[in-house]
Backbone bond lengths (Angstrom), bond angles and torsions (degrees), N, CA, C in turn:
res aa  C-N    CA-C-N  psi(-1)  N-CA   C-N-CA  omega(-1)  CA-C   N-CA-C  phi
1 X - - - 1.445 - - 1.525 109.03 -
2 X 1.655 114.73 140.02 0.991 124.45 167.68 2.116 127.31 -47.70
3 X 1.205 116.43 135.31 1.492 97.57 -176.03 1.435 77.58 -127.41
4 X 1.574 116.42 154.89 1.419 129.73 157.56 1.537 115.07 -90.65
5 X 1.571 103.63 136.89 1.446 96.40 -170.05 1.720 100.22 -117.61
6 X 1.010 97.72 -35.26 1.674 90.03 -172.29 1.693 119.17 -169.34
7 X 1.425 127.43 155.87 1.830 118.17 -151.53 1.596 84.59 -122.47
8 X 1.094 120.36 158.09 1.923 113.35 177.54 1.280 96.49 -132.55
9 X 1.361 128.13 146.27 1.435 140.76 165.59 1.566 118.82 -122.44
10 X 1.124 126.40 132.55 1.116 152.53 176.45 1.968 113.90 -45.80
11 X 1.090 125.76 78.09 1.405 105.24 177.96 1.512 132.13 -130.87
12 X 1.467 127.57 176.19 1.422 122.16 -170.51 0.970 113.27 -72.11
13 X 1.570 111.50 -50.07 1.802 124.29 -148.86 1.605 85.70 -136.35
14 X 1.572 114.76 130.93 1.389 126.14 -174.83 1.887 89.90 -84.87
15 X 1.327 124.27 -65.34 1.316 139.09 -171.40 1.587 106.11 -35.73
16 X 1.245 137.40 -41.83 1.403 143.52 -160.76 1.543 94.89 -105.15
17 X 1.288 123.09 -15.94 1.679 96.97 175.79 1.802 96.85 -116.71
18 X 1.194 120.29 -19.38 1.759 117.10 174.68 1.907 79.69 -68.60
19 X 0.820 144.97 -78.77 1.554 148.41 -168.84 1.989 108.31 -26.56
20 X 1.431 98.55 -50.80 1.880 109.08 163.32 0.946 117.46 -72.02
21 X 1.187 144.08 -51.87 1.418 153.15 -149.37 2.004 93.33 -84.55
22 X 1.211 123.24 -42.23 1.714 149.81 179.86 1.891 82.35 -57.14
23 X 1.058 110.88 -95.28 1.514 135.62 -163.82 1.859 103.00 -39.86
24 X 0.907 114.25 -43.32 1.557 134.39 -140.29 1.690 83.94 -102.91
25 X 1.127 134.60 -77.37 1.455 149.85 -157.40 1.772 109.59 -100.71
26 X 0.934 117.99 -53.61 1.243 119.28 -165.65 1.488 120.37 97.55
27 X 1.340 108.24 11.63 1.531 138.28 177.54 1.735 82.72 -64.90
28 X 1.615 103.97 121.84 1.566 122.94 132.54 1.553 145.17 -80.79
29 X 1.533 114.98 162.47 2.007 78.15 172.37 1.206 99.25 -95.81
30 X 1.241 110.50 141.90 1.777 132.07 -173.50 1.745 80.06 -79.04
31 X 1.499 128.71 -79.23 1.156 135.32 -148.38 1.349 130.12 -148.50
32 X 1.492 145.30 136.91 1.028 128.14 -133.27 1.398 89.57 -145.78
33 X 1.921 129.90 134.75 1.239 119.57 -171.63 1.768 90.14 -133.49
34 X 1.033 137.87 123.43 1.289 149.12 151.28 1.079 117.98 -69.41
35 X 1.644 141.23 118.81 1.867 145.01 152.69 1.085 92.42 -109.22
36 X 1.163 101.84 177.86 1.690 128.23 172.85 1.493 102.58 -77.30
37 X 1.145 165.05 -68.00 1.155 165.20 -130.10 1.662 97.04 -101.98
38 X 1.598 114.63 -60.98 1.615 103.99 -170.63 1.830 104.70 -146.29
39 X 1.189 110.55 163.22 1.428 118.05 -172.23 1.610 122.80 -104.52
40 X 1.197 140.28 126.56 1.453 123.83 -178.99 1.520 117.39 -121.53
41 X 1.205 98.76 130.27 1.839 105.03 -168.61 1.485 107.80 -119.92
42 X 1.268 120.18 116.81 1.469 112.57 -160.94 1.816 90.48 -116.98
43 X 1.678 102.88 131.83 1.540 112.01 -177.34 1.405 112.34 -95.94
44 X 0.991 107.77 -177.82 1.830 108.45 -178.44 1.560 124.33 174.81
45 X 1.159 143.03 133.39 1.496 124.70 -176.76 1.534 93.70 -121.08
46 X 1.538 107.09 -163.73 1.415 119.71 -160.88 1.979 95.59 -69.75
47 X 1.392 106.07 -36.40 1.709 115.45 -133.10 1.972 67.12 -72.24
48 X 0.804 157.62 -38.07 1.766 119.66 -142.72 1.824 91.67 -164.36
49 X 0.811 102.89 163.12 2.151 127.03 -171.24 1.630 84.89 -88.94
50 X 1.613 138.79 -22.12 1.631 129.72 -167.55 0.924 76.42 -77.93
51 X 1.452 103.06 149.65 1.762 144.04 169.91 1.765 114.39 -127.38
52 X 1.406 104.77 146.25 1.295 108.87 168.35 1.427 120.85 -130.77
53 X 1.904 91.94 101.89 1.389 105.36 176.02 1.753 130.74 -45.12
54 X 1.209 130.58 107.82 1.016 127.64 152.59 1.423 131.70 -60.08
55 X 0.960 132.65 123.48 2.121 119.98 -170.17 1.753 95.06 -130.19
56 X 1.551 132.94 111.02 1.109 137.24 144.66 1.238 128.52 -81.20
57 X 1.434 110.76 96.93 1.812 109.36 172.59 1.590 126.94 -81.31
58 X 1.765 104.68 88.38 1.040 131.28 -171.96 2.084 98.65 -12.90
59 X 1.027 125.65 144.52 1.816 140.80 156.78 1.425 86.28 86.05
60 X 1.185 146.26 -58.51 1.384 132.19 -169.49 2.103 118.37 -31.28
61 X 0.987 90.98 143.71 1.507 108.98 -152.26 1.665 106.00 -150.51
62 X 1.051 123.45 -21.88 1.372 98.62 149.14 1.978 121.61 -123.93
63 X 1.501 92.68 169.28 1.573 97.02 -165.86 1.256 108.98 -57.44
64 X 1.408 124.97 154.96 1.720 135.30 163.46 0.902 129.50 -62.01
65 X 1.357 141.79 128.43 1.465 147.99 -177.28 1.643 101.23 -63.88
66 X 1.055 137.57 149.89 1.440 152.00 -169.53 1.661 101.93 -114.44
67 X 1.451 118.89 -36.63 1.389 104.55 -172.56 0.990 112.05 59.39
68 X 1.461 104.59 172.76 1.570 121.22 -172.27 1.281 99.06 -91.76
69 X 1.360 130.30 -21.33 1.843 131.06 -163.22 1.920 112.58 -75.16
70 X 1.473 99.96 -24.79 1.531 92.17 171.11 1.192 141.28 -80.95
71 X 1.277 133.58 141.05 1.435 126.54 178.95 1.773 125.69 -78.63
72 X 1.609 74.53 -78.68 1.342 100.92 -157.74 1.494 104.64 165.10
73 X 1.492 112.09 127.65 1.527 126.34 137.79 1.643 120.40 -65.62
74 X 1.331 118.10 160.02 1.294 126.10 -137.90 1.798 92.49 -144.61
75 X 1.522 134.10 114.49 1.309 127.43 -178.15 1.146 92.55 -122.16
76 X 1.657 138.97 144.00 1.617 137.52 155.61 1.039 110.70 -94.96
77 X 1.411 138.23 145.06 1.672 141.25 174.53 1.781 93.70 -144.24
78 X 1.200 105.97 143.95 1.202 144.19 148.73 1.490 119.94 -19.07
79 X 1.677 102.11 -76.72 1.571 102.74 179.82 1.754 120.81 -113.71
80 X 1.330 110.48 75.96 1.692 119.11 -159.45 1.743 103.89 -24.96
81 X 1.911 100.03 -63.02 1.358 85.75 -170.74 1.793 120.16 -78.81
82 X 1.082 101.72 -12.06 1.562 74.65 169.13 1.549 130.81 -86.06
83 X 1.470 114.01 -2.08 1.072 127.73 -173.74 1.637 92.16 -83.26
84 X 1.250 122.46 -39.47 1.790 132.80 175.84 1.495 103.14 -42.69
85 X 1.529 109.31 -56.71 1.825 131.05 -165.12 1.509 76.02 -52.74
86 X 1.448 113.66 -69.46 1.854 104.74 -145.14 1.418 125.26 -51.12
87 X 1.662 91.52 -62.59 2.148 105.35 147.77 1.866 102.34 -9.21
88 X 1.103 88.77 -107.58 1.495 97.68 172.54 1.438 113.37 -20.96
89 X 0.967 171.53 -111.58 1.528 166.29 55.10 1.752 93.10 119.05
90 X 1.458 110.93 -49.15 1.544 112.76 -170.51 1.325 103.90 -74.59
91 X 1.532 112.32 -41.81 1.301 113.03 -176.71 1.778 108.01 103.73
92 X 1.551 102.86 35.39 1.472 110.06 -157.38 1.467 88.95 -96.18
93 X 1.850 118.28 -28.58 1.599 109.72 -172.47 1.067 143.37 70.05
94 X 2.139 88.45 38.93 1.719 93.54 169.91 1.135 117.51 -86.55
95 X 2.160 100.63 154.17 1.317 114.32 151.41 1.573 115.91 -19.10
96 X 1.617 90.57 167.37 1.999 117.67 176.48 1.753 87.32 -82.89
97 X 1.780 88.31 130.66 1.480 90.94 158.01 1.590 115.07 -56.14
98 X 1.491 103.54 128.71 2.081 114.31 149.74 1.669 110.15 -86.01
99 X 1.425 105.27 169.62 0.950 144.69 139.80 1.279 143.08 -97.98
100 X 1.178 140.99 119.90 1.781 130.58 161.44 1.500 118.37 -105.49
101 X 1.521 122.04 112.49 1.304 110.54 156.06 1.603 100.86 -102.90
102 X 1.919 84.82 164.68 1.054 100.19 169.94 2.234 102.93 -146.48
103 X 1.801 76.34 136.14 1.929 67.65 171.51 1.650 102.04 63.50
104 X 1.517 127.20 27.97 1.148 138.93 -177.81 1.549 125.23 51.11
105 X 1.090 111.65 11.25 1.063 131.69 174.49 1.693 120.91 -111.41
106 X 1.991 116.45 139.74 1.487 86.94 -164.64 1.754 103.13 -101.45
107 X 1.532 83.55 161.11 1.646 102.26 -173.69 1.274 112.64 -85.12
108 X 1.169 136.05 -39.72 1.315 155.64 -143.36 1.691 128.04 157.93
109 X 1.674 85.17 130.66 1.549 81.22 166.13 1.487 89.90 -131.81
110 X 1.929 91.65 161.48 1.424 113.32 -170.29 1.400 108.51 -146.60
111 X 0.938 119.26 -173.48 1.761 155.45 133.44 1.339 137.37 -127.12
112 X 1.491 127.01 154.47 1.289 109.92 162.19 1.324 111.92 -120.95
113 X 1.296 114.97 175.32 2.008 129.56 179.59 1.238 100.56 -160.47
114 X 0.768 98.80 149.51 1.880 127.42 173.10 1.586 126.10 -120.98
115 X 1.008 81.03 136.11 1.787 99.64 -161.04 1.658 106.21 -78.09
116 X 1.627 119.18 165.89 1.584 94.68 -164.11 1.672 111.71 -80.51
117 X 0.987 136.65 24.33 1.619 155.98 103.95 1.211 138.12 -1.89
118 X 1.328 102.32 -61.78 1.695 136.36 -178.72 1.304 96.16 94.22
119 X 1.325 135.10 29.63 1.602 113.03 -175.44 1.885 83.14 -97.68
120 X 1.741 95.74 147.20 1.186 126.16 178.38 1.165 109.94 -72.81
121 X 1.571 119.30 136.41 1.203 129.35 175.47 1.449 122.16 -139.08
122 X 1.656 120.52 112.29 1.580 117.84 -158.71 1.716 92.66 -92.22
123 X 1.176 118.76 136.45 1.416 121.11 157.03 1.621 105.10 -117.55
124 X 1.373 97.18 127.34 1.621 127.63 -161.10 1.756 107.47 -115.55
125 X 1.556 105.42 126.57 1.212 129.72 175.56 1.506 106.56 -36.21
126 X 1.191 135.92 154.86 1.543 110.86 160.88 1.756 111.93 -93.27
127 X 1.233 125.93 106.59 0.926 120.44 -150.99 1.673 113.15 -162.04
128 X 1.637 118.83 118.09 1.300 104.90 -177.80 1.560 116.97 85.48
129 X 1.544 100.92 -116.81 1.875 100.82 176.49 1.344 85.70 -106.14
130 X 1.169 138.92 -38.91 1.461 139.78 -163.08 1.894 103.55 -51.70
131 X 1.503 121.56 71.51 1.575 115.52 -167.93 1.680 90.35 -126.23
């Protein structure tokens, strides 16, 4: 069986998003690979073996197109709103918590933030399948 190990994002400045990704998640750098052309810094905290690849392609100078093909990464925590307070507090600048029911019952609650990238990031209630 397939296991997921880790999602990679495209970025300018390694220092300002290992610095978000640190603050925001509690993501460390597991490991750090230097080439000549581009650099890869793979993060990680205690809770799970998934990693989030960082990839810097050394001279690039302007920002990445996002396209229509990306979503969103997906984090679960424990206590939504206080994890909201901290955001806030860090100065990370998340969205208003949502809600989803469905069938009157709720599905999820969330927020989103964006990394200094702009890639979207949902942090999810722990709740339901969302574990």
């Amino acid at each position: 069986m397939a296991k997921a190990i880790h999602m990679m994002v495209r970025v300018l400045d390694l220092d300002p998003s290992i610095d978000f990704y640190r603050k925001a998640f509690g993501l460390e750098v597991a490991d750090r690979f230097d080439f000549d052309s581009f650099t890869l810094v793979y993060l990680r905290n205690a809770e799970a073996d998934f990693e989030v690849e960082l990839t810097l392609n050394k001279g690039r100078t302007e920002p990445y197109g996002h396209g229509d093909g990306y979503g969103h990464i997906a984090f679960a925590v424990d206590d939504l709103e206080a994890e909201h307070a901290r955001f806030k507090s860090a100065g990370l600048s998340p969205a208003d918590i949502k809600e989803f029911h469905r069938e009157g019952a709720l599905m999820a609650k969330f927020f989103f933030v964006q990394d200094p990238d702009g890639y979207k990031i949902e942090v999810l209630q722990k709740h339901g399948r969302y574990r």
